[in-house]
N, CA, C and O atoms as CSV, one atom per row, in Angstrom:
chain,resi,resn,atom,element,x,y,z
A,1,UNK,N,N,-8.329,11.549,-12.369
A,1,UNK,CA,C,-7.431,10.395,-12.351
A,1,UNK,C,C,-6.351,10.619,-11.285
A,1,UNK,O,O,-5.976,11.709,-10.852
A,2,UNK,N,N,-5.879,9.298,-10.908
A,2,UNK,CA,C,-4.893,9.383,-9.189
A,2,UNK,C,C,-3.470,9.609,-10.200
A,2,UNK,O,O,-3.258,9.367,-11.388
A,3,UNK,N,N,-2.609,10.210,-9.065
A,3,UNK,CA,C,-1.314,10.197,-9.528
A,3,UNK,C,C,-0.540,8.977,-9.572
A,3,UNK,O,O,-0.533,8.302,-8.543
A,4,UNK,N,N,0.061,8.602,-10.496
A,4,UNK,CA,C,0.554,7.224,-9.863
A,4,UNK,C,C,2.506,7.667,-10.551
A,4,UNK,O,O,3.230,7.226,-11.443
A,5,UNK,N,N,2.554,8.136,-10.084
A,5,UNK,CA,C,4.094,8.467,-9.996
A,5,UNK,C,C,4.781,7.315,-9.546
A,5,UNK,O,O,4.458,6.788,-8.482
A,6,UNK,N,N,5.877,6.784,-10.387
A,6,UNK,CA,C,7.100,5.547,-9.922
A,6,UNK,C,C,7.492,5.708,-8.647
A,6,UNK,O,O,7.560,6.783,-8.052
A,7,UNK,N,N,7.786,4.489,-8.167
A,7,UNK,CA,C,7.696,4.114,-6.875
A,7,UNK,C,C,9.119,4.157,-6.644
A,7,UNK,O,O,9.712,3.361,-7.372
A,8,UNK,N,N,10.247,5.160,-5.478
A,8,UNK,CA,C,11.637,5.481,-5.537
A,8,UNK,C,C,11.818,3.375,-5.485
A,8,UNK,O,O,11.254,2.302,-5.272
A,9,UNK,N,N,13.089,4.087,-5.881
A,9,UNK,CA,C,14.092,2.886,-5.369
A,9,UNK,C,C,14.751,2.808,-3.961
A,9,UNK,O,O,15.120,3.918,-3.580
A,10,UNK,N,N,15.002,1.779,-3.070
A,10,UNK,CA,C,15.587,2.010,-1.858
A,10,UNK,C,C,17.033,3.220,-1.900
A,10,UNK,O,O,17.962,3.310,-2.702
A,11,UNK,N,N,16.712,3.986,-0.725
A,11,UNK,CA,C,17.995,4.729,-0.792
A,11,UNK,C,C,18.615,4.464,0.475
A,11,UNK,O,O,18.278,3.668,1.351
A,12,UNK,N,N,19.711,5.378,0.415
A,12,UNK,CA,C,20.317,5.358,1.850
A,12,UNK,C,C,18.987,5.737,3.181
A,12,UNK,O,O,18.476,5.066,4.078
A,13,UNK,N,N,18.811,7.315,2.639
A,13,UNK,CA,C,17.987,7.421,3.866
A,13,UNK,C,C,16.632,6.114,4.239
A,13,UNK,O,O,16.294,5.809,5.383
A,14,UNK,N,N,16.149,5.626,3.192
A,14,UNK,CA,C,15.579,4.594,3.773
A,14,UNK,C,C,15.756,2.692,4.087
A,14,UNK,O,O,14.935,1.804,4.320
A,15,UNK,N,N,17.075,2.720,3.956
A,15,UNK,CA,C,17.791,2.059,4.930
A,15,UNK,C,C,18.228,2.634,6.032
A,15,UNK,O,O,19.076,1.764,6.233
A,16,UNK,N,N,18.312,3.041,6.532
A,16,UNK,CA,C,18.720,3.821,7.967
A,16,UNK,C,C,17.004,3.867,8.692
A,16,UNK,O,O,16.514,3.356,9.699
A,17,UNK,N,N,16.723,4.324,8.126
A,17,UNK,CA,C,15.216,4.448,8.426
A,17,UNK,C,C,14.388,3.170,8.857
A,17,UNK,O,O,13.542,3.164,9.751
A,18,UNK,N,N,14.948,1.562,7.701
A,18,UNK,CA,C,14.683,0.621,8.095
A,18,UNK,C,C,15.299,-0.079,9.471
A,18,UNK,O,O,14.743,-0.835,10.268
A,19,UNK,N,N,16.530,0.401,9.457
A,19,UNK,CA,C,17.922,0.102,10.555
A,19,UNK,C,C,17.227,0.132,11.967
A,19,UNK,O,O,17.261,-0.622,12.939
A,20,UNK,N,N,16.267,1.895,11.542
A,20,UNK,CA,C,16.264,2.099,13.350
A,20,UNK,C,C,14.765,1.804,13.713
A,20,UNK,O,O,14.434,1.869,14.897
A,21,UNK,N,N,14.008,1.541,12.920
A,21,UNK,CA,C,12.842,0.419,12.903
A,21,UNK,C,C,11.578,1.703,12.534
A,21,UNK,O,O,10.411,1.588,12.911
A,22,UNK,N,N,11.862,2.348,12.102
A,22,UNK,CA,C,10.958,3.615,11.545
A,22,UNK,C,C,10.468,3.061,10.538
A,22,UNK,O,O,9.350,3.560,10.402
A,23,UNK,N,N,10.739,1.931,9.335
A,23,UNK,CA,C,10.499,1.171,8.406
A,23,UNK,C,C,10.008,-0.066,8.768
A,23,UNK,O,O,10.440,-0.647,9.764
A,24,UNK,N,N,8.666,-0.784,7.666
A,24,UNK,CA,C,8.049,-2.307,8.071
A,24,UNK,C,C,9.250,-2.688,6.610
A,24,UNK,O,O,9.988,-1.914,6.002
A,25,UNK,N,N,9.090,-3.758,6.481
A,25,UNK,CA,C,9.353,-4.381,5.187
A,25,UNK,C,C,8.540,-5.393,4.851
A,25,UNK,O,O,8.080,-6.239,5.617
A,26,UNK,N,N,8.354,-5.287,3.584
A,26,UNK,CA,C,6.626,-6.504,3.072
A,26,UNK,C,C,7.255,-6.916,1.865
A,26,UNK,O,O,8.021,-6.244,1.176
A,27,UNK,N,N,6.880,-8.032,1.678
A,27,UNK,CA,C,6.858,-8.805,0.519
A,27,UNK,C,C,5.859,-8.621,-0.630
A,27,UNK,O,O,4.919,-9.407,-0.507
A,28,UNK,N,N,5.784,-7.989,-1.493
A,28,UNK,CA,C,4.602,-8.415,-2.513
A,28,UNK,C,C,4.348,-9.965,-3.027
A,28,UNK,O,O,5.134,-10.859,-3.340
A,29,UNK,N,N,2.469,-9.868,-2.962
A,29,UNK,CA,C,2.312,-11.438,-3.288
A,29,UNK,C,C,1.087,-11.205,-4.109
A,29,UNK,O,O,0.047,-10.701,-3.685
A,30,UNK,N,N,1.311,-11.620,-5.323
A,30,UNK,CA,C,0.469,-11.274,-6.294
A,30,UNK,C,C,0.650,-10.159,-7.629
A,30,UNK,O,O,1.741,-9.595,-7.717
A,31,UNK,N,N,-0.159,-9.924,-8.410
A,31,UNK,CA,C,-0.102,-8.866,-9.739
A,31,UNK,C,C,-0.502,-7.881,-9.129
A,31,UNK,O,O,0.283,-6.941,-9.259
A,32,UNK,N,N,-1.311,-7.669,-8.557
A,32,UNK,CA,C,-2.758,-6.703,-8.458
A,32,UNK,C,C,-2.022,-5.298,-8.643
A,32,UNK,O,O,-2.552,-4.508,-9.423
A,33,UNK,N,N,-1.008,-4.970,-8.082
A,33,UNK,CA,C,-0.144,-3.527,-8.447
A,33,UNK,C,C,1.341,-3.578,-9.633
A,33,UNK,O,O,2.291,-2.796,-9.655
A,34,UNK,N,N,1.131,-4.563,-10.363
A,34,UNK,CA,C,1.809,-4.525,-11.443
A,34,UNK,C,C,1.646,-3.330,-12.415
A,34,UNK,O,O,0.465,-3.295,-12.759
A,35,UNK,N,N,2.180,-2.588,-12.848
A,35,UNK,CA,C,3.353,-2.751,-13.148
A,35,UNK,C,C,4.006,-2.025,-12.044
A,35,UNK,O,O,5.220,-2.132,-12.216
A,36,UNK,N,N,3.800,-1.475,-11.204
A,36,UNK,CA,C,4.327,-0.490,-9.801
A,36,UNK,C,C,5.206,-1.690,-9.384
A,36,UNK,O,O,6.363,-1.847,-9.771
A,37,UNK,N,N,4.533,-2.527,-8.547
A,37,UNK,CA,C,5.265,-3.762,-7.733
A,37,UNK,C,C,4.723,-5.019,-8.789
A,37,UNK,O,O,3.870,-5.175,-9.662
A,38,UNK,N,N,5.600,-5.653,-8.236
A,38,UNK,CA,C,5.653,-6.844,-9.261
A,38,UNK,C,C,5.740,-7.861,-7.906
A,38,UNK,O,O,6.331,-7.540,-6.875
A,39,UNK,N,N,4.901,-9.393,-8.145
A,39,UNK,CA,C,5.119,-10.883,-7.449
A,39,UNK,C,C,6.244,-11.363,-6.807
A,39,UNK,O,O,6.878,-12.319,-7.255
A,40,UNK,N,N,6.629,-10.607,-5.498
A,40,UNK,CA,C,8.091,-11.582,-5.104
A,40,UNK,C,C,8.979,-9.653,-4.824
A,40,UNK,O,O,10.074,-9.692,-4.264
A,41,UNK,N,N,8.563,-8.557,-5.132
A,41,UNK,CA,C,9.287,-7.127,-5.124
A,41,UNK,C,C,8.934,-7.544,-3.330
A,41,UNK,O,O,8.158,-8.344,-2.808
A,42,UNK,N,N,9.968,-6.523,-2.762
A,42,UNK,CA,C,9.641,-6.628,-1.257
A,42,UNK,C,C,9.691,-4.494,-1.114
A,42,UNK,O,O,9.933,-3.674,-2.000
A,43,UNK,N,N,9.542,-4.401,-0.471
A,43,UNK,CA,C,8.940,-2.485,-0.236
A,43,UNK,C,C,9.217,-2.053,1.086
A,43,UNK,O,O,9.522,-3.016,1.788
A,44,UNK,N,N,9.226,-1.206,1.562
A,44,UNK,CA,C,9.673,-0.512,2.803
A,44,UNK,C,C,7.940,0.474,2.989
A,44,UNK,O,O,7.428,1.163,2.107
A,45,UNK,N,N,7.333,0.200,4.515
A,45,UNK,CA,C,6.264,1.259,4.279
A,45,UNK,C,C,6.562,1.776,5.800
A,45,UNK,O,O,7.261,1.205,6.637
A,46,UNK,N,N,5.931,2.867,5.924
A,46,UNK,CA,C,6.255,3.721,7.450
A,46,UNK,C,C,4.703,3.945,7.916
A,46,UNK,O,O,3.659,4.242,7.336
A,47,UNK,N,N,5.064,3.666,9.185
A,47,UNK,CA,C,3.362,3.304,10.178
A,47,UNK,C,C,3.032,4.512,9.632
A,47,UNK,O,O,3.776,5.456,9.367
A,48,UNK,N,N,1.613,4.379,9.456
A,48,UNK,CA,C,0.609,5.937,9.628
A,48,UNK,C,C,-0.639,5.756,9.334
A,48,UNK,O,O,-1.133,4.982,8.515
A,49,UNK,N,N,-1.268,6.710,10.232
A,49,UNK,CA,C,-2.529,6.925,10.488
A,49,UNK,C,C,-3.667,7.469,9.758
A,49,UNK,O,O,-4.879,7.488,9.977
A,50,UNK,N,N,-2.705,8.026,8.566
A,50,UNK,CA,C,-3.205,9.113,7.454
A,50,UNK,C,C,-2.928,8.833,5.866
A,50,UNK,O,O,-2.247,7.808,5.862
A,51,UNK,N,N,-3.087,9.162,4.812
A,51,UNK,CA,C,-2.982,8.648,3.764
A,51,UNK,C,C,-3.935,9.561,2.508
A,51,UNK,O,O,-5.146,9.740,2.642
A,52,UNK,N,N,-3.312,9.966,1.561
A,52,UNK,CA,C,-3.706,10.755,0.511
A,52,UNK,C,C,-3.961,10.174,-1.029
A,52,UNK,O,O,-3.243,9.286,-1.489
A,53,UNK,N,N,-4.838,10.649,-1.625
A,53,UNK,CA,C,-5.007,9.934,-3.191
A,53,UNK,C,C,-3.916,9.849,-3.801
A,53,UNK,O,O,-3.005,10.677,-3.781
A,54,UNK,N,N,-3.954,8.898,-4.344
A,54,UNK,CA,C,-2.146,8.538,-4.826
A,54,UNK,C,C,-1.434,7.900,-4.414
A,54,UNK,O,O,-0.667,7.283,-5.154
A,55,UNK,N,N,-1.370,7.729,-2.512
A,55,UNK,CA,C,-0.393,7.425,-2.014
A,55,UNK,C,C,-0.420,5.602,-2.433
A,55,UNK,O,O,-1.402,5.267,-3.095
A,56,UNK,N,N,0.416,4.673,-2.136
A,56,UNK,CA,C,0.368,3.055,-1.810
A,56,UNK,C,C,0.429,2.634,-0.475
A,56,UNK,O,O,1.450,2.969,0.126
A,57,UNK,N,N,-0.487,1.921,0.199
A,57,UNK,CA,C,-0.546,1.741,1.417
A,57,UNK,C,C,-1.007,0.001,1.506
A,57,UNK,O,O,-1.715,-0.690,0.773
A,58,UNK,N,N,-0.104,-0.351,2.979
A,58,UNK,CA,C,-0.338,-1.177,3.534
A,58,UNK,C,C,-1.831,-1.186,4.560
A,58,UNK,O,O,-1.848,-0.590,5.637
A,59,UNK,N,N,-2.965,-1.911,4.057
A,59,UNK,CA,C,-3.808,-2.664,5.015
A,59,UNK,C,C,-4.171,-3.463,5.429
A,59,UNK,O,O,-4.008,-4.412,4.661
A,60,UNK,N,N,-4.885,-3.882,6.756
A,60,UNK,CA,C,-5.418,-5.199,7.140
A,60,UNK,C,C,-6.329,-5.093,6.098
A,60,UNK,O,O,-6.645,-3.987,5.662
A,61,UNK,N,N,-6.958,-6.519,5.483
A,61,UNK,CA,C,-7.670,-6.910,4.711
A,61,UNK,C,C,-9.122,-6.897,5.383
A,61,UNK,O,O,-9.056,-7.780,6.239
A,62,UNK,N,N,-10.234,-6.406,5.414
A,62,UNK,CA,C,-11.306,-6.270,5.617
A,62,UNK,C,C,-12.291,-7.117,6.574
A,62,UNK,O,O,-13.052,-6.793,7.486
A,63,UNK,N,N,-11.932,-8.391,5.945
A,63,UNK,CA,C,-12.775,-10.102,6.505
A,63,UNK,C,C,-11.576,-10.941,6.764
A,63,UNK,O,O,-11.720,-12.074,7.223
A,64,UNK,N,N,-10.086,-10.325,6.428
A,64,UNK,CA,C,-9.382,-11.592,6.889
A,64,UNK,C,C,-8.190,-10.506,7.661
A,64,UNK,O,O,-7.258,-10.120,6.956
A,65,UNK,N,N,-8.261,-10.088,8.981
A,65,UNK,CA,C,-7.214,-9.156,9.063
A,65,UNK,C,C,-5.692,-9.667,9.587
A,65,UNK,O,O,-4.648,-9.098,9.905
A,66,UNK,N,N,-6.215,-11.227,9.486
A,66,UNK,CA,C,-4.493,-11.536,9.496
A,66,UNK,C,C,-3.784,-11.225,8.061
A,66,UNK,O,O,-2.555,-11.173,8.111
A,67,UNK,N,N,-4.192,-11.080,7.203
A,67,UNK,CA,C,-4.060,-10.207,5.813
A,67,UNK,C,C,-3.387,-9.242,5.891
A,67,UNK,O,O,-3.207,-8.811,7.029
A,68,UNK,N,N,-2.859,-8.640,4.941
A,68,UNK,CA,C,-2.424,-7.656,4.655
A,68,UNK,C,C,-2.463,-6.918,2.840
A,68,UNK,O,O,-1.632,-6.984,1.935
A,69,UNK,N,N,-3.210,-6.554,2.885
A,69,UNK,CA,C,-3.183,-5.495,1.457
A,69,UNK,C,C,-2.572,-4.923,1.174
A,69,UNK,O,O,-1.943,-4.494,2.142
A,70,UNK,N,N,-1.956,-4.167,-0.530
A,70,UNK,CA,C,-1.291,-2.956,-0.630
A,70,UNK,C,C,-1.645,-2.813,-1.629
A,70,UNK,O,O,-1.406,-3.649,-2.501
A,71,UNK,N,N,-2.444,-1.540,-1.899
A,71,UNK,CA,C,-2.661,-0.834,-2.697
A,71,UNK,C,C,-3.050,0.891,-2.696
A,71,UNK,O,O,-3.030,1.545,-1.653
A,72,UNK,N,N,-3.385,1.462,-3.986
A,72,UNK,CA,C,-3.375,2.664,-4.434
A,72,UNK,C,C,-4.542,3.305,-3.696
A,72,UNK,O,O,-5.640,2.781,-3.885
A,73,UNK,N,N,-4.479,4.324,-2.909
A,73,UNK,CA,C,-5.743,5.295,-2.632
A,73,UNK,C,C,-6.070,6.203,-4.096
A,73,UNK,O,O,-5.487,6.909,-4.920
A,74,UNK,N,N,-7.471,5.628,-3.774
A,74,UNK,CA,C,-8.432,6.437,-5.050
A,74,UNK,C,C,-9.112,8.088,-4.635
A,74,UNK,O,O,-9.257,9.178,-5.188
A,75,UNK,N,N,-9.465,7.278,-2.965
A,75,UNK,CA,C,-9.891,8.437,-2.374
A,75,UNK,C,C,-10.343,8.312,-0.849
A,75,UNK,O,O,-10.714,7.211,-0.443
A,76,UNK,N,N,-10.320,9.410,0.003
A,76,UNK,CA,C,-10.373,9.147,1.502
A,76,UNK,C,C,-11.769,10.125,1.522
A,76,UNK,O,O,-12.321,10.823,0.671
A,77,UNK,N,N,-12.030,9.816,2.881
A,77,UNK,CA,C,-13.283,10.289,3.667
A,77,UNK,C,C,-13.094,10.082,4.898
A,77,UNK,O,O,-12.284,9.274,5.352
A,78,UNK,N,N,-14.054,11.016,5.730
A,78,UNK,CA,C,-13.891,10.458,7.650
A,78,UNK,C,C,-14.206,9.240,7.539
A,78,UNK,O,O,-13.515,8.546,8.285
A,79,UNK,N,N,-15.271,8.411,6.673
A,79,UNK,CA,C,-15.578,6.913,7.214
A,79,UNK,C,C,-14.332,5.888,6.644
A,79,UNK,O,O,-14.267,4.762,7.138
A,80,UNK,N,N,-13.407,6.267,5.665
A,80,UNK,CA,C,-12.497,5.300,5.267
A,80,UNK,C,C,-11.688,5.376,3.588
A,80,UNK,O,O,-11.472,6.532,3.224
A,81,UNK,N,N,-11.397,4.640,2.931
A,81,UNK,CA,C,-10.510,4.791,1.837
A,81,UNK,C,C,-10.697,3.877,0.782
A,81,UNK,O,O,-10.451,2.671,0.755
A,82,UNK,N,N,-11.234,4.724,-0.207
A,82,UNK,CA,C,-11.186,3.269,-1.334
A,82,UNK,C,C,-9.940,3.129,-2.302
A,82,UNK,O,O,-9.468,4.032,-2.992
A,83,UNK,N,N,-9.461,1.695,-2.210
A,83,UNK,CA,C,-8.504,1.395,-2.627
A,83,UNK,C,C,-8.487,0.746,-4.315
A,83,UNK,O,O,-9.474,0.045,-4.539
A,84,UNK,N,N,-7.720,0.859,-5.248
A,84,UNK,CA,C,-7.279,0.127,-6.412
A,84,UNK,C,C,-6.114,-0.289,-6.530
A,84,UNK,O,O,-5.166,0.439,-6.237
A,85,UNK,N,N,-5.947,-1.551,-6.985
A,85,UNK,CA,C,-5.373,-2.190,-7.635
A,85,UNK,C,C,-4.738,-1.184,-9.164
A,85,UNK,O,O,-5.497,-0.549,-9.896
A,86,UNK,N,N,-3.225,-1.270,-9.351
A,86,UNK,CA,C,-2.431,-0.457,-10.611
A,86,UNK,C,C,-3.249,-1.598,-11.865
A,86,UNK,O,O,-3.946,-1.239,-12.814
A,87,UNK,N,N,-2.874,-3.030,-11.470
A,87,UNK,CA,C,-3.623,-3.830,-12.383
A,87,UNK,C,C,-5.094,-4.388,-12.081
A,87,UNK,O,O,-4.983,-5.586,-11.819
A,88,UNK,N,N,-6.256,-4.027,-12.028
A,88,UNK,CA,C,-7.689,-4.359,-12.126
A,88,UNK,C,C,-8.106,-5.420,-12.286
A,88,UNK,O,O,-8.857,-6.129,-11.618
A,89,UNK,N,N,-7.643,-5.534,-13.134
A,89,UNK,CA,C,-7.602,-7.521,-13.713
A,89,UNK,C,C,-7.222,-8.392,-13.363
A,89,UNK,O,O,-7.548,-9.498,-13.793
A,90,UNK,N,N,-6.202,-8.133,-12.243
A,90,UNK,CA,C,-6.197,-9.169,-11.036
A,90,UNK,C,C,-5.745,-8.344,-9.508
A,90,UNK,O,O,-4.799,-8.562,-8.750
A,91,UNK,N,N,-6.991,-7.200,-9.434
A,91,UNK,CA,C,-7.146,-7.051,-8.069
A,91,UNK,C,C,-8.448,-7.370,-6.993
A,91,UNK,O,O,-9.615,-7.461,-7.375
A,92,UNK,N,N,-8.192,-7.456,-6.177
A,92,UNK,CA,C,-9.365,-7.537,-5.325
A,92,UNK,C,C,-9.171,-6.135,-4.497
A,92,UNK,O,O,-8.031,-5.882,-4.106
A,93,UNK,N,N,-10.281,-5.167,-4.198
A,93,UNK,CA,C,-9.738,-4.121,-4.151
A,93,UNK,C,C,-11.254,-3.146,-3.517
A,93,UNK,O,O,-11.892,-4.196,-3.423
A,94,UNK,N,N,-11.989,-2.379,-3.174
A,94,UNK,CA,C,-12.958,-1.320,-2.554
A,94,UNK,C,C,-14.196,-1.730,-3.848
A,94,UNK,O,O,-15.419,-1.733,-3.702
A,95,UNK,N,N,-13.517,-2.011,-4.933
A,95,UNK,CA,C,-14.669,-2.439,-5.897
A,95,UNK,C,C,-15.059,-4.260,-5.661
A,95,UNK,O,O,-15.744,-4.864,-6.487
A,96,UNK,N,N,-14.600,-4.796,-4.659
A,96,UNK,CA,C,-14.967,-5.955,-4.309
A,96,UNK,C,C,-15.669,-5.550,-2.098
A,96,UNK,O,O,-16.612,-5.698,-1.321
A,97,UNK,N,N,-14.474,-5.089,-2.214
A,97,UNK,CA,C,-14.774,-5.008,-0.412
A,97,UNK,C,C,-15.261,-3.885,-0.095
A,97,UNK,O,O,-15.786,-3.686,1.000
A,98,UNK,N,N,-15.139,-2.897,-1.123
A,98,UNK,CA,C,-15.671,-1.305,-0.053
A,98,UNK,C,C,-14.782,-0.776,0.299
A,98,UNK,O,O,-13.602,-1.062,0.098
A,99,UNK,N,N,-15.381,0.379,1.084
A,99,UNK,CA,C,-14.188,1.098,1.512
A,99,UNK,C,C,-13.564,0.544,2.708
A,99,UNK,O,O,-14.164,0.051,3.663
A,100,UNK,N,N,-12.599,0.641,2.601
A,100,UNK,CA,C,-11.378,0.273,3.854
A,100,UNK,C,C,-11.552,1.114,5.151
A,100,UNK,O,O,-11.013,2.220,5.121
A,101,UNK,N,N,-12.317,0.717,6.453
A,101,UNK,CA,C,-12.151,1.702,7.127
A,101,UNK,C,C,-10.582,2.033,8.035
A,101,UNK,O,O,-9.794,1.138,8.342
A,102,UNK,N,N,-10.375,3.582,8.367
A,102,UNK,CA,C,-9.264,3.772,8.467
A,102,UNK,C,C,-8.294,3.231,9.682
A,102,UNK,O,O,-7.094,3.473,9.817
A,103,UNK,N,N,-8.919,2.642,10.310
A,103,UNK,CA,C,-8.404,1.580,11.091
A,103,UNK,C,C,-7.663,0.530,10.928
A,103,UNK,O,O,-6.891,-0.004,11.726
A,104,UNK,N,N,-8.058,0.119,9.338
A,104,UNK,CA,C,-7.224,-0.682,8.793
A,104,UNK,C,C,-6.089,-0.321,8.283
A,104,UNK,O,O,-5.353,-1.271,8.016
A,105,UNK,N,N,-5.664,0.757,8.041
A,105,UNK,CA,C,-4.524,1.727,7.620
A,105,UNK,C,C,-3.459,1.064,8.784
A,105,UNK,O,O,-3.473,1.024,10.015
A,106,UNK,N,N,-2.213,0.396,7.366
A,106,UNK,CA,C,-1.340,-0.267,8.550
A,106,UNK,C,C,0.087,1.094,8.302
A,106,UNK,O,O,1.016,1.304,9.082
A,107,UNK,N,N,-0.192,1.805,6.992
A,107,UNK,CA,C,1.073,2.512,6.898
A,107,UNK,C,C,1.422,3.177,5.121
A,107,UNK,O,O,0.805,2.776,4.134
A,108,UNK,N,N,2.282,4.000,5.091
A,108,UNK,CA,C,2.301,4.418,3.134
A,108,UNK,C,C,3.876,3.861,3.202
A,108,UNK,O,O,4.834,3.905,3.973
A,109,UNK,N,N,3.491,3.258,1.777
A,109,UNK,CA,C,4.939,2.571,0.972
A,109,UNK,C,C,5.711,3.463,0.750
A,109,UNK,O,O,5.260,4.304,-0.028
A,110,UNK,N,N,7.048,3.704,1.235
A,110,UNK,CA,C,8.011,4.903,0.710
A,110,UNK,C,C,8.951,3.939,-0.123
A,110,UNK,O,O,9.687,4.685,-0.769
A,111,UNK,N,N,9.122,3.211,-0.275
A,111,UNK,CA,C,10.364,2.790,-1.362
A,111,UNK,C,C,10.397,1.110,-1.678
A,111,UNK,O,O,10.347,0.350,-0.711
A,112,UNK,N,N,10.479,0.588,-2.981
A,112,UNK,CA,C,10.661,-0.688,-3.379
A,112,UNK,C,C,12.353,-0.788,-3.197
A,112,UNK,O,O,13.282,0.011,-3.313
A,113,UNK,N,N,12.221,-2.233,-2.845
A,113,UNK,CA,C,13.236,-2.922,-2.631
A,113,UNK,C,C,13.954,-3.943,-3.648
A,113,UNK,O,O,14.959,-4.561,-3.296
């Protein structure tokens, strides 16, 4: 089973971090990571190329990459990352699309807003 450790709260260091543009900021839209993020929570994530089980990450969506996804790594490989949804029951998620290849990796969530 993935770690799913609470998601910090914004701090100083990551406002400053957002300030000097080292930080994206995203809106959540939808359940699918309830109870983590909630419909309307907005999050701070930092570009990267890399990403570990556990982590929450921003991706392009698979078939629609003006999209953007965020969810839980289950697990990585050289070909890509399968992702879950915290809530199942209303995610669309690696058990609908597959694995995410890592190209689509837009960045890991460091802090809700």
């Amino acid at each position: 089973d993935i770690d799913r450790s609470p998601l910090s709260a914004v701090g100083l260091k990551e406002i400053l971090a957002w300030t000097l543009s080292l930080r994206v900021r995203l809106r959540v839209q939808g359940q699918s990571m309830s109870p983590t993020l909630e419909d309307g929570d907005h999050v701070l994530f930092r570009p990267s190329t890399t990403a570990s089980p556990g982590d929450i990450v921003v991706c392009r969506h698979p078939f629609r990459t003006d999209t953007r996804i965020i969810k839980r790594v289950l697990e990585q490989g050289p070909d890509g990352l399968i992702l879950r949804g915290d809530n199942p029951a209303a995610s669309t998620d690696s058990a609908q699309l597959g694995r995410i290849p890592w190209a689509h990796l837009q960045g890991c969530v460091t802090a809700k807003m």
